[in-house]
C-alpha positions in Angstrom: 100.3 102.3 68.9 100.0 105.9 68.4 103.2 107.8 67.0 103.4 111.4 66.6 102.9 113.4 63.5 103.6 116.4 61.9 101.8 119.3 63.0 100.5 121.6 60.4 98.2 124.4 62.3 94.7 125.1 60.5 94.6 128.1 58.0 91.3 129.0 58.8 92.6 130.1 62.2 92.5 134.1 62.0 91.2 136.3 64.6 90.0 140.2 63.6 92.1 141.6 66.3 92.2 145.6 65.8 93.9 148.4 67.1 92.1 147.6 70.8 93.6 144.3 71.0 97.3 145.7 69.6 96.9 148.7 72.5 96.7 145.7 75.7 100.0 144.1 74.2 102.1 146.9 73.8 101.0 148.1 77.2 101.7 144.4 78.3 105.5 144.2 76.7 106.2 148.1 77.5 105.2 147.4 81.4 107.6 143.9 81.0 111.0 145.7 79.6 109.9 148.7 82.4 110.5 145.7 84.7 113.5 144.7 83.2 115.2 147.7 83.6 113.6 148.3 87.3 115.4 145.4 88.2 118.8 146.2 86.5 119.8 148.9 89.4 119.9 145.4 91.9 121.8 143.8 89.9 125.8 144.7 91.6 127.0 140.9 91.8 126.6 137.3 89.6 124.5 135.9 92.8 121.9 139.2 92.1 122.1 138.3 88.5 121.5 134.3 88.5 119.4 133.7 91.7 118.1 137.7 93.1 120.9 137.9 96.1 118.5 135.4 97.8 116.8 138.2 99.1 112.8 137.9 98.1 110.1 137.1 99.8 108.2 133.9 99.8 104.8 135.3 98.5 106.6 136.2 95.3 109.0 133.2 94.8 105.9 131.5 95.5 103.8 132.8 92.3 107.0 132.7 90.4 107.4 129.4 91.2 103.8 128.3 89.9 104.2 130.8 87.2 107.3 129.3 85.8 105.3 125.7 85.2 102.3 128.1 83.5 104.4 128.1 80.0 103.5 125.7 77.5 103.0 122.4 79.3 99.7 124.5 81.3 98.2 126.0 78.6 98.5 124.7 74.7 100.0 121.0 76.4 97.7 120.7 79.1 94.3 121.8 76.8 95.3 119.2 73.8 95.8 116.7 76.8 92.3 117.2 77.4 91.1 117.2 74.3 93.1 114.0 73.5 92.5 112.2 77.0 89.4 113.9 79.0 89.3 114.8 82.8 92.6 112.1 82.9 94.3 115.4 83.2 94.1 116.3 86.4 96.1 113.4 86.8 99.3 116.1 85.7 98.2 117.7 88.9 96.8 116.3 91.8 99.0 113.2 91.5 101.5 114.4 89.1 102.3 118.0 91.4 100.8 118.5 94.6 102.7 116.0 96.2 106.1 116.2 95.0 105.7 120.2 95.6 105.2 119.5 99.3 108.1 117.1 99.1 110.0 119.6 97.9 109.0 122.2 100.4 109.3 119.8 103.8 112.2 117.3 102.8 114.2 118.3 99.8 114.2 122.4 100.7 116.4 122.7 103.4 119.3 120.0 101.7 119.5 122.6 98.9 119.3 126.3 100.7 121.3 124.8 103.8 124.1 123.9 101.5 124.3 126.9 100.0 124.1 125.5 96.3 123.6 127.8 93.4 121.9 125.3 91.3 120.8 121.5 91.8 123.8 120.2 90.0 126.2 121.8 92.6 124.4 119.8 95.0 125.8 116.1 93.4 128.9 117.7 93.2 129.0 118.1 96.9 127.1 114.7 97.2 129.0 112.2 94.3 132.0 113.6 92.7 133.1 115.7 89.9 131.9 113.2 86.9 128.1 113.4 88.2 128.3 116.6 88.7 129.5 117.4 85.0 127.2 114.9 83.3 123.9 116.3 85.2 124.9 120.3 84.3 125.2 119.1 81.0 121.9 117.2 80.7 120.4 119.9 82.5 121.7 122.5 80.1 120.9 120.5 76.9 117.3 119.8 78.6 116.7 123.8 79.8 117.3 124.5 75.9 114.6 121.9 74.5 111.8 122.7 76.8 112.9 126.6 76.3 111.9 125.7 72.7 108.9 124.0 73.5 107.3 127.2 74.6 108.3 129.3 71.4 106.8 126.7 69.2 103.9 127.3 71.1 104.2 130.9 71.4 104.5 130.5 67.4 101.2 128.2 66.9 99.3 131.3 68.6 101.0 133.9 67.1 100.5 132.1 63.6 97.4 131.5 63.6 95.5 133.8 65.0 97.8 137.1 63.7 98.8 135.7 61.0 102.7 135.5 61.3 105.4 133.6 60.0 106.1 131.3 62.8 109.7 131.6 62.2 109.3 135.4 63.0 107.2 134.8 66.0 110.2 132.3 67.1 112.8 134.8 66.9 110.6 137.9 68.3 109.5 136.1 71.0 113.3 134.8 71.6 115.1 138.4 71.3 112.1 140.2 73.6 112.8 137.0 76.5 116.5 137.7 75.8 116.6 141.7 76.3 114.5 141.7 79.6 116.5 138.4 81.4 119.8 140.3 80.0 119.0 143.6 81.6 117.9 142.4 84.7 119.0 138.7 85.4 116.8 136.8 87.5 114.8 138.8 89.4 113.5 140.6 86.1 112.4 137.1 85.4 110.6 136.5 89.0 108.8 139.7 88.7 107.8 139.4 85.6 106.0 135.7 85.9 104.3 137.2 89.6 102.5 139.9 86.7 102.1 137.3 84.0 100.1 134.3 86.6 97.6 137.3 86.9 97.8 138.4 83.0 97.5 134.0 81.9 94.3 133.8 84.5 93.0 136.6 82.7 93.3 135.1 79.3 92.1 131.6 80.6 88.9 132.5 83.2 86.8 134.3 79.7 87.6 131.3 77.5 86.5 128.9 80.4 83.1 130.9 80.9 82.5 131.5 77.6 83.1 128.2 76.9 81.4 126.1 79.1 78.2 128.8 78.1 78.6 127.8 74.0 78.1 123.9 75.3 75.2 124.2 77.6 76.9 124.7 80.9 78.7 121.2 82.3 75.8 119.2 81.9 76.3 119.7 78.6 79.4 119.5 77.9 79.8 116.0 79.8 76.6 114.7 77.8 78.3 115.6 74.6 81.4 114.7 75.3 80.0 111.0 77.0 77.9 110.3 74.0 81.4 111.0 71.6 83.9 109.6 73.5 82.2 107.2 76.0 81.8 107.3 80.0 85.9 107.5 80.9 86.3 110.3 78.9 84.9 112.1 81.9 86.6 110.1 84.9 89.8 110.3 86.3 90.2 106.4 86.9 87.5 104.7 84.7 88.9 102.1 82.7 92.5 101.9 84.1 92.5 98.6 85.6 95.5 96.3 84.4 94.2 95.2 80.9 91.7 97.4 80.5 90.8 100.2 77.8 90.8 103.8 78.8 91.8 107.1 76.9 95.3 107.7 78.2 96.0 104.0 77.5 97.7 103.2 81.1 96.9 101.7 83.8 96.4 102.6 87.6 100.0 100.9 88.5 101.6 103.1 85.4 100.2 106.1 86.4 100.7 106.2 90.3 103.9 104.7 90.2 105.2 106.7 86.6 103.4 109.7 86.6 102.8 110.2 90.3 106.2 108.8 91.8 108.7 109.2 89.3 107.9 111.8 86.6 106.5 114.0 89.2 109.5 113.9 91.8 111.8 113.9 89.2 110.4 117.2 87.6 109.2 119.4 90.6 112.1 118.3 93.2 115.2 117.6 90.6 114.3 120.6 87.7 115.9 123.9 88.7 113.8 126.1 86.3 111.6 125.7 89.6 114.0 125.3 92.1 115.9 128.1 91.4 112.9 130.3 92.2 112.9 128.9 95.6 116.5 129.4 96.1 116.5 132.7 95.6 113.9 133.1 98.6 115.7 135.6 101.5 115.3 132.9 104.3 114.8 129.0 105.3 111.6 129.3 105.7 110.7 131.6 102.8 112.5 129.0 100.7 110.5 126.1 101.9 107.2 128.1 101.3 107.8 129.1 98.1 106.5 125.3 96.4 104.0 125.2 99.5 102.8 128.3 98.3 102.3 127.7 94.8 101.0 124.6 95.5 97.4 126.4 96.3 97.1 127.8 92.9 98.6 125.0 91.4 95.4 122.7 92.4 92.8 125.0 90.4 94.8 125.5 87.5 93.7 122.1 86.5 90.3 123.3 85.7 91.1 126.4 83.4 93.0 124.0 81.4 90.9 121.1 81.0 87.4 122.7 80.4 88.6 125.0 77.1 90.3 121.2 76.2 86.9 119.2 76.4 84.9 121.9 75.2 86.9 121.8 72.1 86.6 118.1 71.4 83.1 119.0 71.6 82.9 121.6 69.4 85.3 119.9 66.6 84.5 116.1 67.1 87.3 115.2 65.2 90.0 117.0 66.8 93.6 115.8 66.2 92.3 113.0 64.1 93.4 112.8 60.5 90.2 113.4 59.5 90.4 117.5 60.6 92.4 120.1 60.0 92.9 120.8 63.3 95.8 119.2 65.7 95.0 118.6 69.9 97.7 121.6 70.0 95.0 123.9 68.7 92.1 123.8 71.1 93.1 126.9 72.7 93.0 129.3 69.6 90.0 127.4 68.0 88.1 128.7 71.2 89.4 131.9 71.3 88.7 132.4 67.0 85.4 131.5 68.1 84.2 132.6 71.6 85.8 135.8 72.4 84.8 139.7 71.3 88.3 142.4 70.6 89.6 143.6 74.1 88.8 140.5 76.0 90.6 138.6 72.7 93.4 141.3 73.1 93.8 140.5 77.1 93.3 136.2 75.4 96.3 136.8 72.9 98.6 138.4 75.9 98.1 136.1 78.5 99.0 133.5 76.4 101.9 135.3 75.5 102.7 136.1 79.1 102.3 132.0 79.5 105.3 131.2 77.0 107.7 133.8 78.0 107.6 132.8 81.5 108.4 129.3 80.3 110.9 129.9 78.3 112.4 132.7 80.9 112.0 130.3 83.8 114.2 127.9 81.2 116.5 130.3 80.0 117.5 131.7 83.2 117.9 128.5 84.8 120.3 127.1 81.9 122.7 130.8 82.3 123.1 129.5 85.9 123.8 126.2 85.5 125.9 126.7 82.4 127.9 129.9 84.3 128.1 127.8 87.5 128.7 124.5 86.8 130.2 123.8 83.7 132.2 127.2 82.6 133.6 128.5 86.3 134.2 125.1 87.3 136.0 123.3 84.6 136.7 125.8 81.8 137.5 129.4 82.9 138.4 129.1 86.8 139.1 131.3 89.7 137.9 134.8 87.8 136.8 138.2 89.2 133.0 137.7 90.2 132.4 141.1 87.4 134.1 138.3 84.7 131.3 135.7 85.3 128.0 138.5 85.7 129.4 139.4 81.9 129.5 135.6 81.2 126.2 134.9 82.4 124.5 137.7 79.7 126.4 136.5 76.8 125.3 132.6 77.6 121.9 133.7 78.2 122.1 135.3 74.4 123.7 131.9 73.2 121.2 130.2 75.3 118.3 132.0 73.6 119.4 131.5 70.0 119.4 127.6 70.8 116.3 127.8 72.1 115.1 129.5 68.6 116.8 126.3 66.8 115.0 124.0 69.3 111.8 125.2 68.7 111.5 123.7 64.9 111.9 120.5 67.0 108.6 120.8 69.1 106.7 120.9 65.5 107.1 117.6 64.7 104.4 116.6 67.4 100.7 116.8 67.9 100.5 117.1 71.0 103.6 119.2 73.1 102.7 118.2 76.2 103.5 114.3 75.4 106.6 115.5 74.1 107.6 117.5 77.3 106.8 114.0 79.1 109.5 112.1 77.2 112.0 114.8 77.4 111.4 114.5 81.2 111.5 110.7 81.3 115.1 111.0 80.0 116.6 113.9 81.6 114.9 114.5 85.1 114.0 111.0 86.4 117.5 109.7 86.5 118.3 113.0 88.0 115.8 112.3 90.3 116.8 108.6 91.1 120.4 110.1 92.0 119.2 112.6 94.1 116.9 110.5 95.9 119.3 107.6 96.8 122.4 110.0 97.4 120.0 111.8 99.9 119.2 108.8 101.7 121.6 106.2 101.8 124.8 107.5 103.0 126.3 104.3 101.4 125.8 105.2 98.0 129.2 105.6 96.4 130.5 108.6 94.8 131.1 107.1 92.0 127.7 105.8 91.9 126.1 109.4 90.7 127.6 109.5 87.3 126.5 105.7 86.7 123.0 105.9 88.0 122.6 108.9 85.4 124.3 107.0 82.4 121.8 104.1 82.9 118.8 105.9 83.7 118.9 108.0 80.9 120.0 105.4 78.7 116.9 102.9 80.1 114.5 105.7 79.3 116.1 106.2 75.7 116.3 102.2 74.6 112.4 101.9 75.9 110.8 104.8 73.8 113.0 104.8 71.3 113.3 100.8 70.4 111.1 98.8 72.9 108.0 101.5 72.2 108.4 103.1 68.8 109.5 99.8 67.3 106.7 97.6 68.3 108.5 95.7 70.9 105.9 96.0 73.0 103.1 97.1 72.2 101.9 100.5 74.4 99.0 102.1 73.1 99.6 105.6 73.6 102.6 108.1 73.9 101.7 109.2 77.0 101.4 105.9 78.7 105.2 105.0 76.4 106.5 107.8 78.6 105.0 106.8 82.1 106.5 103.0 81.2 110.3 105.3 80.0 110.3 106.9 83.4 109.9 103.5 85.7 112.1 102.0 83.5 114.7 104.8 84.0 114.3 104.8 87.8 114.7 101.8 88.0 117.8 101.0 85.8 119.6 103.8 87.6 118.4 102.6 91.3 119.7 98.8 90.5 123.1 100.4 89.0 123.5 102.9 91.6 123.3 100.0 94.3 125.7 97.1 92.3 128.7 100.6 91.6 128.5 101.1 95.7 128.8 97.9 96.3 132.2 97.6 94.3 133.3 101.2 95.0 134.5 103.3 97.5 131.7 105.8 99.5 132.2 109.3 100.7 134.2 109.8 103.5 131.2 110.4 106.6 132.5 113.7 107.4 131.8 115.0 104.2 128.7 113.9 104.5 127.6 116.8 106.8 124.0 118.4 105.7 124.1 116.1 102.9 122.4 113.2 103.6 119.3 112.8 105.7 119.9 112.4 109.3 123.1 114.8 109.5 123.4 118.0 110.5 124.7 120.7 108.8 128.1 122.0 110.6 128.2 126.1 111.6 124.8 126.6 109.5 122.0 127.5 112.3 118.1 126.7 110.8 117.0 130.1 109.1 113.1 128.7 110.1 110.4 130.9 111.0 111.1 134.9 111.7 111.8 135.6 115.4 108.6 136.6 117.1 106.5 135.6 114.0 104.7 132.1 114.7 101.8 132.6 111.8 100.3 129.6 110.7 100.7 130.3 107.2 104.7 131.1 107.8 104.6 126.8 109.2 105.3 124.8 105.6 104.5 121.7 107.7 100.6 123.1 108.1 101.3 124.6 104.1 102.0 121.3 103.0 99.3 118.9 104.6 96.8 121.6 103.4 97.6 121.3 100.1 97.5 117.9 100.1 94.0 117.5 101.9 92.4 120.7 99.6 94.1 118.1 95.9 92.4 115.2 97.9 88.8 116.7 98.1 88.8 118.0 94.7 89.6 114.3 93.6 87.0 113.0 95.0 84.1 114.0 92.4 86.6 112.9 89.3 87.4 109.4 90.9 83.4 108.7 91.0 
């Protein structure tokens, strides 16, 4: 059994940046505040502030959407999985994201924009009752802030090693520039923002990808090296996961389709409103339902400029993340760019990677001043207030919610590899969220008190089987990643069999509250906002969005199964 350890990032990890590479990042954080305050003058009401008016359009909610995800997990936690597992990566994507995101789109979409939530918990509290709905705003909260600190501990690793700061000053830098620019202009200063920074991260990733794959000898070289290192799966998606058998990620094909594919994926990309939100504030129906189909497109080649500076890296340092180097799977990323890349293209490196954990943390941040504002202060602490009373609200909990986030952070450090850690903090907070959701959505049986139970035990299944069953030897699971794949079944399914046993002893929702709710009912005075009137474009259909997406993941599947 693997456990995590202490992460201690590699002194000899300085890049001679000069005044070329300082130049790009001022322009970069000048053009970002510039943005801030462009978007201040739209900002009149709380709904401009937390979720844009719902007035964008879907190509931008879109990018927004996929740039949101394009914090820490994509680039630092996706390139140590890599290094750590091989191609098993595109795992996170083509089975862990694609589908779920056209769930999202087609199914789930129109339950949320019909209703006229403001955030995903609102939903259970029109679906369940009060109790759900204050237990999931305040896992979601608690959750936004973790992950929020995820991405400044990575921002920090970058910023430490390759400038040379403190990383508790690149912590609360990064924290107070992400706090001035969501402050000043709410949501839609967010949006905008990540739209510029998915162009500014492909920037930094495409040079370290070329370069990359050049300094190993093209991809025949780089999967001759890294076969003769770390053996023939290494380099496949599938080899070596049949039940019993060894494989890098140490899980099998059941774990991973059913753990990472089902259950981690729908919980995270249909249940997580750091990505929902973006799609919510879409102007329309339709827009909202194309905004996941959308970034679905990008989503399925991001894969590649994640993975390749990963395996390059375990070829370059063969002992990567072992005990035996100094440097962790967390720092493939600015090994390569110490190494590969000449000042101005390093300068255009250093900000899109900066670009990357702002717009994870912003996507967090904003997400948790909404749901905070929303759900837990309007509704059961300071109620029935002038709308000016909760846009002020929302800027001071966005501060508070930023200074957490700097606390947090210090918590990420103590593991090797981020991503596995963002995969545990999802198999406790988003799959019984998920479980919820998805039974309340479709079984108009389902009790209201059911909700608050079905969180309880799904997030207390996840915690007893990583925490005792996994980290005490109960079982023995050889990896953390494949520990977290086992949390999230576990979790689904604890909260699915108490979910079922509560309705059975409890009283359901009376039908006609039911209304838009539940699958199969309509939504009363609430015509279908669908395609624009005299506007029948193929790409404004999500149905033809969505099965595109899902047939481009499936053909570039097809060489990594071989």
């Amino acid at each position: 059994m693997q456990s995590p350890t202490t992460t201690t990032l590699a002194e000899g990890l300085r890049l001679p940046t000069n005044g070329l590479d300082y130049a790009i990042l001022a322009i970069y954080f000048a053009v970002v505040l510039g943005i801030g305050f462009a978007a201040r003058r739209s900002v009149k009401t709380s709904l401009d502030f937390f979720l844009s008016g719902r007035s964008l359009p879907a190509w931008v909610t879109g990018l927004a959407f996929v740039a949101a995800n394009l914090g820490a997990t994509e680039i630092l936690g996706m390139a140590a999985t890599g290094a750590q597992y091989g191609v098993a990566v595109v795992h996170w994507y083509w089975i862990g994201a694609i589908p779920a995101m056209v769930f999202l789109g087609l199914v789930m979409m129109p339950f949320y924009y019909r209703s006229k939530v403001r955030s995903v918990p609102e939903f259970l509290l029109q679906r369940f009752d009060k109790s759900a709905h204050l237990l999931s705003s305040a896992l979601f909260a608690f959750a936004a802030i973790l992950i929020a600190g995820v991405n400044l501990y990575a921002l920090s690793i970058v910023v430490e090693a390759l400038l040379g700061w403190p990383q508790w000053v690149a912590i609360v830098v990064a924290g107070l520039f992400v706090l001035a620019y969501i402050t000043i202009g709410g949501l839609s200063s967010a949006i905008y923002n990540e739209v510029l920074q998915f162009f500014v991260i492909l920037a930094a990733l495409i040079p370290i990808c070329v370069i990359g794959l050049k300094k190993v000898g093209g991809w025949d070289g780089l999967t001759g090296s890294i076969e003769k290192q770390h053996g023939e799966n290494f380099m496949t998606a599938w080899g070596g996961t049949g039940i019993g058998d060894a494989n890098p990620l140490g899980a099998n094909w059941l774990t991973i389709i059913l753990g990472l594919g089902f259950v981690l994926s729908f919980g995270y990309w249909t249940t997580n409103f750091a990505e929902v939100q973006r799609a919510l504030s879409a102007k329309n129906l339709s827009a909202a339902q194309r905004t996941p189909l959308i970034a679905a497109f990008p989503k399925i080649f991001i894969v590649f400029l994640v993975m390749i500076p990963g395996l390059v890296a375990a070829v370059l340092v063969p002992k990567i993340g072992t005990p035996g180097s100094d440097l962790t799977y967390n720092d493939a990323i600015p090994y390569l760019m110490q190494e590969l890349l000449p000042n101005g293209v390093l300068g255009i490196a250093v900000t899109g990677l900066l670009a990357a954990f702002m717009a994870g943390m912003a996507a967090n941040v904003s997400s948790f001043n909404t749901v905070f504002t929303y759900d837990i202060w309007a509704k059961y602490v300071v109620k029935d207030r002038e709308d000016g009373y909760y846009l002020n609200f929302g800027r001071l909990i966005t501060a508070i919610g930023v200074l957490a986030s700097i606390g947090t952070a210090f918590i990420a450090s103590s593991f090797s590899n981020i991503m596995g850690y963002l995969q545990t903090l999802f198999s406790f907070f988003n799959v019984p969220m998920f479980v919820v959701f998805i039974i309340g959505m479709f079984w108009k049986r389902a009790s209201m008190k059911s909700g608050v139970w079905g969180l309880v035990a799904g997030t207390g299944a996840a915690m007893v089987n990583y925490f005792w069953i996994y980290k005490q030897g109960v079982i023995d699971i050889p990896t953390d990643q494949g520990a977290n794949f086992v949390s999230a079944i576990v979790g689904f399914v604890a909260g699915a069999v108490v979910m079922v046993v509560v309705t059975l002893f409890t009283a359901p929702k009376p039908e006609a509250e039911l209304a838009g709710l539940v699958y199969g009912t309509a939504s009363p005075g609430l015509e279908d906002e669908g395609t624009e009137e005299g506007d029948d474009a193929w790409y404004r259909k999500p149905a033809l969005l969505g099965w595109g997406a899902i047939v481009l993941a499936a053909a570039c599947y097809l060489p990594y199964s071989l």
